[in-house]
C-alpha positions as CSV (number, residue, x, y, z in Angstrom):
1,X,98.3,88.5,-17.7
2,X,96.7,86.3,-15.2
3,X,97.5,88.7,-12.2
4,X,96.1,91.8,-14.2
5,X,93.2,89.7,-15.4
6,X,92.9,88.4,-11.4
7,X,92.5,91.9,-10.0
8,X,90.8,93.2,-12.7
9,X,87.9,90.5,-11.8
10,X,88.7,91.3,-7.8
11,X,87.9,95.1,-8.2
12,X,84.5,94.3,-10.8
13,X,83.2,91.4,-8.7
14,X,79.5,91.4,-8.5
15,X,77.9,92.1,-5.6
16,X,75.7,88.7,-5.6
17,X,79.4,87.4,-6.1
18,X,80.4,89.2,-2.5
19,X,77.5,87.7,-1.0
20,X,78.0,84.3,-2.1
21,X,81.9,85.1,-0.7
22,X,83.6,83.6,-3.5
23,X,86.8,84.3,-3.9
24,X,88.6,84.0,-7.3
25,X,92.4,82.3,-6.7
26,X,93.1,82.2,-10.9
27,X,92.0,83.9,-13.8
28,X,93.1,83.3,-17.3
29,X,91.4,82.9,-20.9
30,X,91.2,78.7,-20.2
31,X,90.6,78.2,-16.5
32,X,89.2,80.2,-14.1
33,X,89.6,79.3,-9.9
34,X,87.7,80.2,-7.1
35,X,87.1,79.1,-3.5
36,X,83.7,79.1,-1.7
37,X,83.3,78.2,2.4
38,X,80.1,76.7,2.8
39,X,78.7,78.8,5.7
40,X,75.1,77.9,7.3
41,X,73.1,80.7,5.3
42,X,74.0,78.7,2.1
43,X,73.0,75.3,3.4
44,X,70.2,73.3,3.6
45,X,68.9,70.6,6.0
46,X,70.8,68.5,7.0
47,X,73.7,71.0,6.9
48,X,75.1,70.8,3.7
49,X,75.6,73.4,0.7
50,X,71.9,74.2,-1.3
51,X,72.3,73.1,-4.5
52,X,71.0,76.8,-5.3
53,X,74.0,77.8,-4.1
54,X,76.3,75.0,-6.0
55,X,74.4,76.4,-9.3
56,X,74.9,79.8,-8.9
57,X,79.2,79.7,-7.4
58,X,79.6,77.6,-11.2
59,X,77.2,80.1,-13.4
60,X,79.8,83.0,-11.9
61,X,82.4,81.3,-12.4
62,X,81.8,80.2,-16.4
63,X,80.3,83.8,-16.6
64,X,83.6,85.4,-15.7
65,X,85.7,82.7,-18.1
66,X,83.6,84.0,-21.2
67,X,83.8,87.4,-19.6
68,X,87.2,87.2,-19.7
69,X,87.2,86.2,-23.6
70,X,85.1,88.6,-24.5
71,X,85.7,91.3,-27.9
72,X,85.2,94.8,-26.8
73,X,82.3,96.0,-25.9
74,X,80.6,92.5,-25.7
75,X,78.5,91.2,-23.3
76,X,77.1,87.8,-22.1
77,X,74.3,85.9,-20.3
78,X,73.4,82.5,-19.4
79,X,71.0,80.2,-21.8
80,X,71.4,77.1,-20.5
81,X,72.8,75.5,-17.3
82,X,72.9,71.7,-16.3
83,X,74.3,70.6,-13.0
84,X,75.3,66.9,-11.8
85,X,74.9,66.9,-8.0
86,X,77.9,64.0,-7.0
87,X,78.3,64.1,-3.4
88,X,77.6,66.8,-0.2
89,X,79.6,69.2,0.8
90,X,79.1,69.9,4.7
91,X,79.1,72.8,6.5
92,X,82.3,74.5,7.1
93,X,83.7,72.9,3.7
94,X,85.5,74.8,1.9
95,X,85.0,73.9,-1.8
96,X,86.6,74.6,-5.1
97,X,85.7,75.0,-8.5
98,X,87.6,75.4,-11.8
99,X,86.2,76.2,-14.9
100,X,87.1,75.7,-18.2
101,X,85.8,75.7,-21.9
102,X,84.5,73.3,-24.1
103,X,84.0,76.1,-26.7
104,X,84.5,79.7,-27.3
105,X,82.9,80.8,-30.3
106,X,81.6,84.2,-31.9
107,X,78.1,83.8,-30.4
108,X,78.2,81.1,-27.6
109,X,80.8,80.0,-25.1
110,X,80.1,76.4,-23.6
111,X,82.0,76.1,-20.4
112,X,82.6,73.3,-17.7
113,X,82.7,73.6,-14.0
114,X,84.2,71.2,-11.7
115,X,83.1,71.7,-7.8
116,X,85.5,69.5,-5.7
117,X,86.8,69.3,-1.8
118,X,90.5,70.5,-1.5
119,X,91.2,66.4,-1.0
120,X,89.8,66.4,-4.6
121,X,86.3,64.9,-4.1
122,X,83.7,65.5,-6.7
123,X,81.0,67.5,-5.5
124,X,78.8,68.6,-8.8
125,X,79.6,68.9,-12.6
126,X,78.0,71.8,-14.3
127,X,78.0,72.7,-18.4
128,X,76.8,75.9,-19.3
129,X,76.2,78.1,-22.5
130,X,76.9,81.4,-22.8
131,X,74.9,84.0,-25.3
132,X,77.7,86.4,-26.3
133,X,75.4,89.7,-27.1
C-alpha cells in the first residue's frame, strides 16, 4: 500500500508543493516522510531556512497524512497550526520531516510534524488540526 499510496501522492503533488521541492520518501495512513533542501530562495538572513517556509513543508506534510485517511469524496483544510522553532537549519541543509497523528477523527485530524537534520537534530515541532469537510 505504501508504494501505491507514494506515487499516488507523487503524480497529485501540488504545485506550491513543487515549488517548495519537497520530495515525499514514505506515505502511509500513520506517518508520512518527505525531504526538503534548503536552497537560498527559502532562506532568510543570515542564511538559514524562513520559518515561512518551515511552516508551510509541515502544513503539506500533515495535509497529505489526513489526505491520505480521508472517506471518499472528503476533503480537508487547515484550522490551526502551531510551530516550535528549535534550532537553524543552514543553507544547503537538507532537512527532514515525518509526520504523524495524534488523532484521526470523523471531523478533525490532529497531526504532529517533526523537522530534523539527517544526523537527527531537531529543527521545529509543529501540531496541526485538520477540518475534514
Amino acid at each position: 500500500m505504501s508504494v501505491d499510496r507514494l506515487a499516488e501522492i507523487k503524480e497529485r503533488m501540488l504545485p506550491f508543493s513543487a515549488l517548495l521541492g519537497i520530495e515525499f520518501t514514505s506515505v502511509t495512513p500513520e506517518r508520512i516522510v518527505a525531504e526538503l533542501t534548503v536552497r537560498e530562495d527559502l532562506c532568510t538572513r543570515p542564511a538559514i531556512l524562513h520559518g515561512g517556509a518551515v511552516m508551510a513543508f509541515a502544513d503539506t506534510l500533515g495535509a497529505t497524512g489526513t489526505v491520505v485517511n480521508l472517506p471518499e469524496g472528503a476533503t480537508t483544510t487547515t484550522i490551526e497550526s502551531k510551530t516550535n522553532f528549535v534550532a537553524p537549519a543552514p543553507l544547503g541543509t537538507k532537512v527532514i520531516g515525518e509526520a504523524t497523528p495524534l488523532h484521526r477523527g470523523r471531523r478533525t485530524q490532529i497531526w504532529q510534524t517533526r523537522i530534523s537534520t539527517p544526523e537527527g537534530r531537531l529543527v521545529a515541532l509543529v501540531t496541526q488540526t485538520q477540518l475534514v469537510l
